[in-house]
MIKOL-696851 format. One record per residue (C-alpha): x, y, z; residue in three letters; residue number from 1. Coordinates in Angstrom, 2 decimals, decimal comma, padded with zeros to 5 digits. Each point is the difference from the previous one (the first is absolute). Layout:
REM MIKOL-696851
u  v  w  resn  resi
X  Y  Z  Ala  NUM
...
REM end
This chain:
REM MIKOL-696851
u  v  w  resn  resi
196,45  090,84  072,06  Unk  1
002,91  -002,47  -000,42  Unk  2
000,42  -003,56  001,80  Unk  3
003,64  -000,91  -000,34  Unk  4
000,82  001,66  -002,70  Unk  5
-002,88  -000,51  -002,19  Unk  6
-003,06  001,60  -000,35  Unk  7
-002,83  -001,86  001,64  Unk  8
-002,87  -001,62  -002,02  Unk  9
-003,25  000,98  -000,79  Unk  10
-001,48  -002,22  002,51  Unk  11
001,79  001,67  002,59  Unk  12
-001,08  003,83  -000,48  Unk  13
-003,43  -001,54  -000,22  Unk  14
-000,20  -001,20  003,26  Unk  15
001,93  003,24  001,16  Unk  16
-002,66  001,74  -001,86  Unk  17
-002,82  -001,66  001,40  Unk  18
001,15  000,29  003,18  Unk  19
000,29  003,75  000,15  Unk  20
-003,50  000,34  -001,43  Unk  21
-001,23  -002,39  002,72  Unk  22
000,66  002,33  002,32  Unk  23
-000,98  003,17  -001,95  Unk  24
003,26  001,31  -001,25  Unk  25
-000,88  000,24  -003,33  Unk  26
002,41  003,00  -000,65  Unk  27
002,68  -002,40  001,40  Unk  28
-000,60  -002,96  -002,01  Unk  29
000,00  002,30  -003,33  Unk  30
003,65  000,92  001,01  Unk  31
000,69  -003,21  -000,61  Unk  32
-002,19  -000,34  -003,23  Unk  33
001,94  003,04  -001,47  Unk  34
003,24  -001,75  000,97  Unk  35
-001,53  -003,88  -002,20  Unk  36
-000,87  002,89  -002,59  Unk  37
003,62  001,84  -000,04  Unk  38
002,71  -002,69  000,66  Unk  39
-002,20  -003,38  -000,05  Unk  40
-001,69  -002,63  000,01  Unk  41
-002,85  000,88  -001,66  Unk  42
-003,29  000,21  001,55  Unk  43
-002,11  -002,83  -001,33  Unk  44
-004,27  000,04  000,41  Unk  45
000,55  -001,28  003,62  Unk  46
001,92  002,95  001,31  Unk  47
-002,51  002,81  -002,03  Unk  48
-003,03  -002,23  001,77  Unk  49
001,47  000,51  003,71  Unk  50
000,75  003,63  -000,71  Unk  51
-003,67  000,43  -001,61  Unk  52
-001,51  -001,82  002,96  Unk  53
001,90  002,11  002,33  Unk  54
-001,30  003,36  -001,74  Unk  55
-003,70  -001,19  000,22  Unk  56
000,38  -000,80  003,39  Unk  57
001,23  003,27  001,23  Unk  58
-002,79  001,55  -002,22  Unk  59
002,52  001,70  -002,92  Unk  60
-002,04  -001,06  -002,75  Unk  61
001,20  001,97  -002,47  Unk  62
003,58  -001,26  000,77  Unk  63
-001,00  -003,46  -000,60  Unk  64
-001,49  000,54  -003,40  Unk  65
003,22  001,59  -001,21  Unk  66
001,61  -002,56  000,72  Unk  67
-001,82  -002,43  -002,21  Unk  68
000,87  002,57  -002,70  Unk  69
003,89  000,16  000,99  Unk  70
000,26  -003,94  000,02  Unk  71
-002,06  -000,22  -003,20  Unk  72
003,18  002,40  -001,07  Unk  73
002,61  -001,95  000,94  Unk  74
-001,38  -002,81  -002,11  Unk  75
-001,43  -002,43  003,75  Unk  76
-003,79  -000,80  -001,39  Unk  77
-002,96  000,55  002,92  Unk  78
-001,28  -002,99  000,97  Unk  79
-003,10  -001,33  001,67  Unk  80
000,96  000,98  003,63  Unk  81
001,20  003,31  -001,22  Unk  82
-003,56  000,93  -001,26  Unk  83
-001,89  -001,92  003,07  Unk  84
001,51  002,10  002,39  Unk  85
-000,24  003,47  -002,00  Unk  86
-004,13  -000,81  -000,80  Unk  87
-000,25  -000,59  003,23  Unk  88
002,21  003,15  001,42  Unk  89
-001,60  002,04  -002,01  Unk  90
-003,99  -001,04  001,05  Unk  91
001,12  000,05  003,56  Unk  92
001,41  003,35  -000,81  Unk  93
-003,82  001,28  -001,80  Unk  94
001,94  000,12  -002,94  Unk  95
-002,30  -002,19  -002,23  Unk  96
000,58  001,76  -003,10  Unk  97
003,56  -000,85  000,11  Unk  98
-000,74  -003,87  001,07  Unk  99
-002,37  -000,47  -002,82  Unk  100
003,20  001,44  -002,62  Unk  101
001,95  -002,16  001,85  Unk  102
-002,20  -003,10  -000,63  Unk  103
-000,26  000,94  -003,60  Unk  104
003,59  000,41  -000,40  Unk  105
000,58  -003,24  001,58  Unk  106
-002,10  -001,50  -002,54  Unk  107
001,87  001,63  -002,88  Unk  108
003,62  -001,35  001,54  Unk  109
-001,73  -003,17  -000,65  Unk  110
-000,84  -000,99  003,56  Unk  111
-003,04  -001,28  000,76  Unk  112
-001,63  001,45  003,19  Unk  113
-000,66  -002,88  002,43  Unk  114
-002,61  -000,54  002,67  Unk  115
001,31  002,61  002,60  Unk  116
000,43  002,40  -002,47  Unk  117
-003,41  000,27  -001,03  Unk  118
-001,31  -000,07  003,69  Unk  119
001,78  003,08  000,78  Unk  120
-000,87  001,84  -002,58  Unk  121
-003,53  -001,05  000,56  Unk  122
000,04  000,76  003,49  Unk  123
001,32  003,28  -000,93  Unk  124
-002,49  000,84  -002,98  Unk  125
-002,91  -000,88  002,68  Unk  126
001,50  002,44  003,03  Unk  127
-000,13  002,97  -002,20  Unk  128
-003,39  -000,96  -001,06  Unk  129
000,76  -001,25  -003,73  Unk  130
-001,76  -002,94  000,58  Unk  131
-001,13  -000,34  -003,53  Unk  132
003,69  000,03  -001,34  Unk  133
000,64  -002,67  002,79  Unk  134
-003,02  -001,94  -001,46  Unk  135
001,83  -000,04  -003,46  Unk  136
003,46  -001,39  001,37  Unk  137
-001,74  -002,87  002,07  Unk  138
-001,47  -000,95  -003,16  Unk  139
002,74  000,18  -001,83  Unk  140
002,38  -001,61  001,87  Unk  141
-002,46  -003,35  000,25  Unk  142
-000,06  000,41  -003,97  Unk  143
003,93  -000,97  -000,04  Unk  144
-000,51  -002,33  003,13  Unk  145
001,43  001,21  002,39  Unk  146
-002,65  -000,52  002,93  Unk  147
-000,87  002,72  002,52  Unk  148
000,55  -001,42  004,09  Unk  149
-002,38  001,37  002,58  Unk  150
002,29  002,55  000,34  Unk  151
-000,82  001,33  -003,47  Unk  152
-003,78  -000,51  000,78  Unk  153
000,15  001,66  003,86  Unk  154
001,30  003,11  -001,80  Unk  155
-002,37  000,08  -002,68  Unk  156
-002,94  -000,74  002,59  Unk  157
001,31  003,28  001,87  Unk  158
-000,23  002,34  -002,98  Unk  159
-003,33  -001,55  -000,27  Unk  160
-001,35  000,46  002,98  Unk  161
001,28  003,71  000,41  Unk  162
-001,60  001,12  -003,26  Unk  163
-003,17  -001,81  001,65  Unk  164
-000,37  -002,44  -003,03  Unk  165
-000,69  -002,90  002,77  Unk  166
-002,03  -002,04  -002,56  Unk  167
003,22  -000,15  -002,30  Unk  168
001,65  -000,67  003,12  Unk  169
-002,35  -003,14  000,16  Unk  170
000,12  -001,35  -003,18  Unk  171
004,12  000,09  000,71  Unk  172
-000,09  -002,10  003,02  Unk  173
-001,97  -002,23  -002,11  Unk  174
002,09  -000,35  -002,53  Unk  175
003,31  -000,33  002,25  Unk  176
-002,19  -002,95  002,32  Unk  177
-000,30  -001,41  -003,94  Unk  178
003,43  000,09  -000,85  Unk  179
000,93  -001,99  003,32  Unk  180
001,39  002,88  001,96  Unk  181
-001,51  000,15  003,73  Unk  182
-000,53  003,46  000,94  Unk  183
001,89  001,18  003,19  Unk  184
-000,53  001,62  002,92  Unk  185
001,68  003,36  -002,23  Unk  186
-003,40  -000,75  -002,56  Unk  187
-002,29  -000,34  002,60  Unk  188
001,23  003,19  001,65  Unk  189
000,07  001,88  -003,04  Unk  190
-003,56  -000,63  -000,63  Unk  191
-000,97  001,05  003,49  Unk  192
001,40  003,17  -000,06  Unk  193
-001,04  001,18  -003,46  Unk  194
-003,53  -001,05  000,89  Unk  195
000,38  001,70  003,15  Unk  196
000,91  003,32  -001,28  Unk  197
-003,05  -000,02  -002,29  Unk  198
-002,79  -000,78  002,23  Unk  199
000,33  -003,96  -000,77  Unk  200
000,40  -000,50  004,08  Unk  201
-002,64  -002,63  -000,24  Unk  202
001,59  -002,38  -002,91  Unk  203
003,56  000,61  001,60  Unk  204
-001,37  -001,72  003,09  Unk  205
-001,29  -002,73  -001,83  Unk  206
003,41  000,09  -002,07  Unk  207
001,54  -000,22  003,77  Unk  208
-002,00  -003,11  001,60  Unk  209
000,89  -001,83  -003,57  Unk  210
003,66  000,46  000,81  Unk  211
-000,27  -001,28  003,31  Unk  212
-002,19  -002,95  -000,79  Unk  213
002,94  -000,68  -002,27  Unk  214
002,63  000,10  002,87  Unk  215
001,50  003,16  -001,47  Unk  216
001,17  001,98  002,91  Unk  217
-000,95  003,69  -000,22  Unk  218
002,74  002,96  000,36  Unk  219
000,22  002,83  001,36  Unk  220
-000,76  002,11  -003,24  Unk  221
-002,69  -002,40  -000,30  Unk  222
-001,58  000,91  003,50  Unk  223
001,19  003,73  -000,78  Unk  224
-002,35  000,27  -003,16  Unk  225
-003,08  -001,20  001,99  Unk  226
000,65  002,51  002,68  Unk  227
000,26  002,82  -002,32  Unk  228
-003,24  -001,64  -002,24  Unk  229
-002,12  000,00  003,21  Unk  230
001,22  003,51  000,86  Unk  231
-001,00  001,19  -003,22  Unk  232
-003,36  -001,21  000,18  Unk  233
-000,16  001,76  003,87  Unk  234
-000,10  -003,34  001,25  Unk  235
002,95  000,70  002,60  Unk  236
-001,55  -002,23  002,85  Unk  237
-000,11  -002,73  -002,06  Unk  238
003,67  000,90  -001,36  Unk  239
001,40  000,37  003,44  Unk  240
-001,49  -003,81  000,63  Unk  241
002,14  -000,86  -002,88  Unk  242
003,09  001,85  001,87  Unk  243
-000,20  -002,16  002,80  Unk  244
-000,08  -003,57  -001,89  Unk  245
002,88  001,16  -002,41  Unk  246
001,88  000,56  004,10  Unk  247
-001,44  -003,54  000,74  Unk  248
001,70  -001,72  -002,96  Unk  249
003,33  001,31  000,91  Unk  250
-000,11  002,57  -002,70  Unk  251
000,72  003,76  001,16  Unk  252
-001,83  002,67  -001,60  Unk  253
002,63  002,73  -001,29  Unk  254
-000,29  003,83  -000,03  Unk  255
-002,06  -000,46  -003,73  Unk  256
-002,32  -002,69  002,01  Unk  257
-000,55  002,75  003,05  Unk  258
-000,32  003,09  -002,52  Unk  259
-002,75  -001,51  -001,80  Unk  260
-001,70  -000,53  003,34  Unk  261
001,22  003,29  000,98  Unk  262
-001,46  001,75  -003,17  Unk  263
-003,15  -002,09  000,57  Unk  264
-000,87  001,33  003,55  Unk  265
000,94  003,67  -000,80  Unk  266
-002,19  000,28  -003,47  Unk  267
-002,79  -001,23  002,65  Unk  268
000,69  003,15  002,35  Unk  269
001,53  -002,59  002,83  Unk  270
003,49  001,93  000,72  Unk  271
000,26  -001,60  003,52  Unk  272
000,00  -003,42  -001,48  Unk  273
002,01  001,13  -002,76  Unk  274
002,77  000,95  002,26  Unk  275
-000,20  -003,51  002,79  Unk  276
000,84  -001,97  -003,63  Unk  277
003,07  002,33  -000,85  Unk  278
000,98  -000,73  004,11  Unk  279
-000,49  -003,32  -000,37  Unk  280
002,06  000,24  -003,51  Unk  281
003,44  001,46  001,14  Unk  282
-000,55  -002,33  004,12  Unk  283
-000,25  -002,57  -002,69  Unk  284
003,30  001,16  -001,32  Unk  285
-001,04  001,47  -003,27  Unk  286
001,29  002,99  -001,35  Unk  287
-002,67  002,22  -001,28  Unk  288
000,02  001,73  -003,78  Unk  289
-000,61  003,00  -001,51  Unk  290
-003,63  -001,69  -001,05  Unk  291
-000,83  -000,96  003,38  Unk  292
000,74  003,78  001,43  Unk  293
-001,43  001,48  -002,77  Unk  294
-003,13  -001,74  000,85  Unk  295
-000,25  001,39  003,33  Unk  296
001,14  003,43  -001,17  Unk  297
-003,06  -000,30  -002,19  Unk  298
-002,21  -001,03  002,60  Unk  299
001,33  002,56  002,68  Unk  300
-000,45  003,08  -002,80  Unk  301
-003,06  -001,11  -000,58  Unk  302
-001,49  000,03  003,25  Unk  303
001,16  003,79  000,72  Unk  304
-002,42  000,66  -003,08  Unk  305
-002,65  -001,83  001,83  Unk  306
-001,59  003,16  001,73  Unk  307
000,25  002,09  -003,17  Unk  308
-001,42  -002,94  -002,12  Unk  309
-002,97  -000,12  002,50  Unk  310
-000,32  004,18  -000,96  Unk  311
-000,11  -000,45  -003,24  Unk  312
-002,79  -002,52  000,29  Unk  313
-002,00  002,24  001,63  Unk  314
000,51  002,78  -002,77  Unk  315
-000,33  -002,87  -002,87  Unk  316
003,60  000,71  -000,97  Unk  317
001,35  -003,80  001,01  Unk  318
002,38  -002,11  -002,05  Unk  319
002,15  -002,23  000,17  Unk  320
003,79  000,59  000,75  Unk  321
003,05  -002,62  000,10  Unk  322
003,33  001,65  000,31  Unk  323
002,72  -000,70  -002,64  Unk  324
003,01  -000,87  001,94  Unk  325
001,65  003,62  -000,59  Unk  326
-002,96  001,61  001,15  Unk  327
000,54  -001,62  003,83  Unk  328
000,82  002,60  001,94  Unk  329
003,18  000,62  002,00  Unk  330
-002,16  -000,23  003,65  Unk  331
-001,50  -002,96  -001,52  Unk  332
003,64  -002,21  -000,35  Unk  333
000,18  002,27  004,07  Unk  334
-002,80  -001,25  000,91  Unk  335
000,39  -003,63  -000,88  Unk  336
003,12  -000,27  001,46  Unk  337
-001,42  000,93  003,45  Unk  338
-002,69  -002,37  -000,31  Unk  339
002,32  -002,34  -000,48  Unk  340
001,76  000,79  003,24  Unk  341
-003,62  -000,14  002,04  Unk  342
-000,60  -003,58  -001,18  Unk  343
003,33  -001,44  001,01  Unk  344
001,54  000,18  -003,35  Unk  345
003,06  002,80  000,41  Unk  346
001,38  000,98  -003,22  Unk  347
003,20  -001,23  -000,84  Unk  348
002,86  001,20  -002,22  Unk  349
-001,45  -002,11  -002,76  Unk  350
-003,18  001,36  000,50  Unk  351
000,99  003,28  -000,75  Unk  352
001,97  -001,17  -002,81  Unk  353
-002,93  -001,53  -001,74  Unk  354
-001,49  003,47  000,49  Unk  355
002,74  002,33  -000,93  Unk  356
000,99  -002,27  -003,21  Unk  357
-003,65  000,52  -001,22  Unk  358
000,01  003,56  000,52  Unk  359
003,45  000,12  -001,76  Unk  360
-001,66  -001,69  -002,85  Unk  361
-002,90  002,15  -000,27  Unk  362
002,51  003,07  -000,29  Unk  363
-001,45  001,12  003,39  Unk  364
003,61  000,87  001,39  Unk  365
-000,99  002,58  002,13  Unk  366
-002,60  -002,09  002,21  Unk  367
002,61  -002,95  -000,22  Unk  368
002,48  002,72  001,96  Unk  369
-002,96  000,91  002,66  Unk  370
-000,66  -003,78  000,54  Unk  371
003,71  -000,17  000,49  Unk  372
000,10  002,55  002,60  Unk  373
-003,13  -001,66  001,60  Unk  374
001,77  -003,33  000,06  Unk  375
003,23  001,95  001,62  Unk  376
-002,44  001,10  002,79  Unk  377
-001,11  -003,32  001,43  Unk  378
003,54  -000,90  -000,01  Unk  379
000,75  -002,12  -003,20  Unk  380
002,93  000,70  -002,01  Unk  381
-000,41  -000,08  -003,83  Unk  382
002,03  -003,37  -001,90  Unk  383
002,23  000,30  -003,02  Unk  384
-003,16  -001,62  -001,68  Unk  385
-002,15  003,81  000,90  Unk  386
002,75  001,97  -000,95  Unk  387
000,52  -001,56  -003,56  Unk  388
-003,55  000,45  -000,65  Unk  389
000,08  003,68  001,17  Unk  390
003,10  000,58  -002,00  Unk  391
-001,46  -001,57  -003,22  Unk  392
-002,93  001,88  000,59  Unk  393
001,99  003,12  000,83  Unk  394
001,57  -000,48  -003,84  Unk  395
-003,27  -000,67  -001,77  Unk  396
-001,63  003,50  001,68  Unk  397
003,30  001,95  -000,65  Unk  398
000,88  000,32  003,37  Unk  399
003,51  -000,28  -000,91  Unk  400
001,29  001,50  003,05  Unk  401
-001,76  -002,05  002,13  Unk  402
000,95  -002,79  -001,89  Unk  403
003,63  000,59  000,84  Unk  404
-001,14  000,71  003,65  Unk  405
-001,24  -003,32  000,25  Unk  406
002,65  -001,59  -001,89  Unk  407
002,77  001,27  002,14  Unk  408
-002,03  -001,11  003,18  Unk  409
-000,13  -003,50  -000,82  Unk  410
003,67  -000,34  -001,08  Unk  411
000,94  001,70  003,51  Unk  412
-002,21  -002,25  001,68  Unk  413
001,98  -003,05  -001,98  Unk  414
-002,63  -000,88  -002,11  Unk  415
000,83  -001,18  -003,27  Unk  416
-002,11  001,66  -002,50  Unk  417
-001,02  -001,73  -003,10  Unk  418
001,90  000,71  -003,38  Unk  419
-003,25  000,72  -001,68  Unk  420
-000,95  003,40  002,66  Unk  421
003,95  000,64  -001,19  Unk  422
-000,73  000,11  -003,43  Unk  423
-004,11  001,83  000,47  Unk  424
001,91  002,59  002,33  Unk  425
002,48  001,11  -002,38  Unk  426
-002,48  -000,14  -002,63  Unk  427
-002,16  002,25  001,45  Unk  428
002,81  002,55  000,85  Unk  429
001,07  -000,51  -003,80  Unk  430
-003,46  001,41  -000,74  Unk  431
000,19  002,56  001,81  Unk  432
003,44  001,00  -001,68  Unk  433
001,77  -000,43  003,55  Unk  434
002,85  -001,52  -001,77  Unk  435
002,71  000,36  002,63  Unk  436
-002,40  -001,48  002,81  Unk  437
-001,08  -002,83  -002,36  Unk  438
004,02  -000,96  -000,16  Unk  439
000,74  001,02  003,28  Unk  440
-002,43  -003,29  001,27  Unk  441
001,21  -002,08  -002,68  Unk  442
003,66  000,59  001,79  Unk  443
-001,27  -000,74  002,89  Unk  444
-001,58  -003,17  -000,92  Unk  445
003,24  -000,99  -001,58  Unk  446
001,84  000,68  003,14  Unk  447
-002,13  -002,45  001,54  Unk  448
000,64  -002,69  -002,25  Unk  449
-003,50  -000,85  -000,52  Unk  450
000,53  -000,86  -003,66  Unk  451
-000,77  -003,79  000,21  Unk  452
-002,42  000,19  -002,62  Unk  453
000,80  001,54  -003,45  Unk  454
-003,38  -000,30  -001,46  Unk  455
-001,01  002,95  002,15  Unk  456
002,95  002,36  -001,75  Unk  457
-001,92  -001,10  -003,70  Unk  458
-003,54  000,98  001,11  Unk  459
001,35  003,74  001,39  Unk  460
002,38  000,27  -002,66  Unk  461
-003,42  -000,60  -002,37  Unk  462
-001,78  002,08  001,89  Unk  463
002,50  003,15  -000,40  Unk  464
000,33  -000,19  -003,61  Unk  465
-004,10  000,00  -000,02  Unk  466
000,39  003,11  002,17  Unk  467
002,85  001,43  -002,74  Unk  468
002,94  -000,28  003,08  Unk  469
002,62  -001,51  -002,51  Unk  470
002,59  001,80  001,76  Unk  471
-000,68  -001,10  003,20  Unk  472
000,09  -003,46  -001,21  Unk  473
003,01  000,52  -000,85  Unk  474
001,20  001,49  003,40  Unk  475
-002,04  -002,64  002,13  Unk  476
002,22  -002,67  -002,68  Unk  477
003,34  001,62  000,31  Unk  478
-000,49  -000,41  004,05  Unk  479
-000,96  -003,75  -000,17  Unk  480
003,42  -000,35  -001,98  Unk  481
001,96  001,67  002,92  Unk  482
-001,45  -002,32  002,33  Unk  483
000,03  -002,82  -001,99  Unk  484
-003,53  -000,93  000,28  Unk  485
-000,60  -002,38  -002,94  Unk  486
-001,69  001,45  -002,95  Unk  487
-002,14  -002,54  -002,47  Unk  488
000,73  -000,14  -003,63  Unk  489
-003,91  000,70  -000,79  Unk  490
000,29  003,42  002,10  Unk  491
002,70  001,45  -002,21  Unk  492
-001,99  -001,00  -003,02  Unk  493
-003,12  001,87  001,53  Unk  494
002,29  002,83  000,49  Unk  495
001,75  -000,74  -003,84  Unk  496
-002,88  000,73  -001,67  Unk  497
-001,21  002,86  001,77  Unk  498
003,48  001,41  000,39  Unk  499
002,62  -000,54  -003,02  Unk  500
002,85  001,29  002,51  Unk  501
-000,19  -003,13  002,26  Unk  502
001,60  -001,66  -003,03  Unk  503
003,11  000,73  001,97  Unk  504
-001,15  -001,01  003,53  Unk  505
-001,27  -003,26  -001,48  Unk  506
003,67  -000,41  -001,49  Unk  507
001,58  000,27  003,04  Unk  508
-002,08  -001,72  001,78  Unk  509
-000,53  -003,67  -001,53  Unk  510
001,74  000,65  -003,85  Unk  511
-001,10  -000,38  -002,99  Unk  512
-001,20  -003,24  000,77  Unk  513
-002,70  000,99  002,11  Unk  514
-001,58  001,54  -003,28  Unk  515
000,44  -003,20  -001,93  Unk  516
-001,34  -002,57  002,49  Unk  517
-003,46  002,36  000,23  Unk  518
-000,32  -000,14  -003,62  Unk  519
002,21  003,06  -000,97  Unk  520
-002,98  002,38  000,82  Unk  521
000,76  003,41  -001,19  Unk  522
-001,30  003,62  002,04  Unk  523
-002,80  001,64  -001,37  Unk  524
REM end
């Protein structure tokens, strides 16, 4: 990129940069990071901070960590942001074992982890239940003074109060009113619900009045933990009550308010109830979840076994039975959609997608095509959202054929496919040693142009070399070339070090360079 004659500045690919990843072109904005790399300027820590930032954000962790590596390479030194947003990637990603060597190594490149950084890692230490380890950092980090915020005490509170340590919990809030910090209505909440999902109903209430007497407004996840405390208890009268000041306050209940209330009624044996709340739910304009069908699917299997239950009584032979979720019959999901339809609340296309996706997920394929069919019958069509679901499912159970079915309906009905059912489609075929089908759809793709995001081309080139397709990487490579689909520098390493013949295509390609800037990584 020139500017009258001369190159442009640093500065100036940054904010290029930055802008590309602001919209989620990543794989455009590393064009022009290749280009700073190739012909100049340099990259500096700003420009390998946007381009981390805008990996994290579109979830490619793994990209974003190299990239530490590459500009610790080419002699740029991390700094603080760099490892604030990777900790934090990385925890939001469930990836804790990677934050915490981040952390460490931040320490070691003589940084010193600020406030923020130990909250996240806290917070993420506590959501996978290491709450002990979390316990260890927050004393640590007061040790070299830096002091925790309420934000570092909410999160600890919430590990606390799911491992049902609520007198721990306690003696924290005690200590954080000590240091000066006013809880918030985020502490108050999180001790509600922890005592409310172990049988502390009574104290949360007591918790709740106290937060009202101290003009703390209650939330919706406040009210929402209440409901589902009452309903635990079987106190769904009482919880219902609670419903209707929550509406009062100008504070809609949401489809996780309604299922608890839902969940509440059925567990009683009060289906008719049960299904007025999911009517009032979607005339409300909520969309109902898998949880909240799932519920009634429960309920509605449950009562068929009624009449046997009462036989088995008789003959002594009674227990108790709760269906797992893949145990719900197909008549059952039937069944509940016509009840639906009596009530007033017709099944819409999102309905059924809720529905189908779950099947899909369970590997139940087959019922996901008869609800399909059912669906067909009272006159809805099927959106590109079914379709990808079936198709992904389709992959997963081998239905190759069917996956390719479904995949050329959708592009003939102008639906756009994502790149990811691409790349699990011609996996699948790979694995079944359909070779010429598998690059048959990749041609097709191609011919589309739906190559926007090269990230997609790493994970199935990965995934064929797993599978032992190096050949076919090849092939699918060679016909990216002849389109001119850009290629990343890290997918011809992948392929390098599987494949010492790409040596060649890598040549071509970007030059020796391209070797060089990546740290002259060698195949095998």
């Amino acid at each position: 990129m020139e500017r009258h004659g001369h190159l442009a500045k640093t500065e100036t690919y940054n904010a290029m940069i930055k802008g590309f990843c602001m919209i989620g072109n990543v794989n455009r904005a590393m064009i022009l990071f290749d280009e700073m790399l190739n012909v100049g300027p340099p990259p500096n820590v700003v420009t390998y901070n946007i381009l981390i930032n805008g990996y994290i954000k579109k979830g490619y962790l793994d990209n974003a960590r190299r990239l530490v590596d590459l500009m610790k390479e080419n002699g740029c030194k991390p700094d603080q942001l760099t490892y604030t947003e990777l900790i934090s990637g990385f925890c939001k990603g469930d990836k804790l074992d990677v934050a915490s060597a981040l952390f460490q190594e931040m320490m070691q490149q003589g940084l010193s982890p600020n406030m923020v950084n130990y909250t996240t890692l806290i917070d993420g230490l506590c959501k996978k239940g290491k709450v002990d380890d979390a316990l260890i950092l927050f004393g640590r980090m007061q040790e070299i003074g830096c002091h925790p915020n309420v934000g570092t005490y909410n999160a600890i509170l919430n590990g606390l109060s799911k491992e049902n340590r609520l007198s721990e919990a306690e003696a924290l809030c005690n200590k954080m009113a000590e240091s000066g910090l006013l809880p918030n209505v985020i502490t108050y909440t999180t001790l509600i619900d922890g005592l409310c999902r172990n049988g502390g109903i009574h104290l949360a209430f007591k918790i709740f009045h106290e937060m009202e007497r101290r003009n703390y407004l209650p939330n919706l996840y406040t009210y929402s933990s209440l409901i589902y405390g009452l309903c635990h208890e079987g106190r769904v009268d009482d919880a219902e009550i609670l419903l209707e000041e929550m509406v009062s306050k100008q504070l809609y209940p949401d489809e996780v308010t309604y299922t608890s209330l839902i969940d509440g009624f059925v567990s009683l044996g009060r289906l008719d109830h049960a299904f007025s709340l999911l009517h009032r739910l979607i005339q409300a304009g909520g969309k109902p979840n898998y949880r909240t069908y799932y519920v009634l699917l429960r309920g509605m299997q449950e009562d068929c076994h009624m009449v046997s239950e009462k036989i088995a009584v008789q003959h002594g032979t009674a227990h108790n039975h709760t269906p797992h979720e893949k145990d719900i019959t197909f008549d059952t999901f039937c069944n509940l959609l016509v009840r639906m339809s009596e009530i007033g609340c017709e099944p819409s296309v999102d309905t059924y997608y809720v529905l189908i996706a779950r099947l899909c997920r369970d590997g139940r394929s087959g019922d996901a095509d008869l609800l399909v069919e059912f669906m067909k019958e009272k006159g809805l069509c099927p959106n590109e959202a079914i379709y990808c679901s079936l198709l992904n499912a389709y992959c997963q159970n081998s239905r190759v054929d069917s996956a390719i079915d479904t995949l050329n309906l959708l592009t003939a009905r102008g639906f756009k496919p994502p790149l990811s059912l691409y790349a699990a489609v011609i996996c699948a075929l790979c694995k079944r040693k359909q070779i010429k089908d598998a690059e048959v759809v990749f041609e097709d793709m191609l011919e589309k142009q739906w190559n926007s995001d090269e990230i997609v081309w790493t994970v199935l080139i990965d995934g064929l070399l797993k599978q032992g397709e190096s050949k076919v990487c090849l092939n699918l490579l060679h016909a990216m070339n002849s389109k001119n689909v850009p290629i990343s520098k890290q997918t011809y390493l992948m392929l390098a070090k599987e494949m010492p013949k790409t040596d060649k295509l890598i040549n071509e390609n970007h030059g020796a360079d391209t070797l060089r800037v990546l740290g002259d990584q060698k195949p095998g």
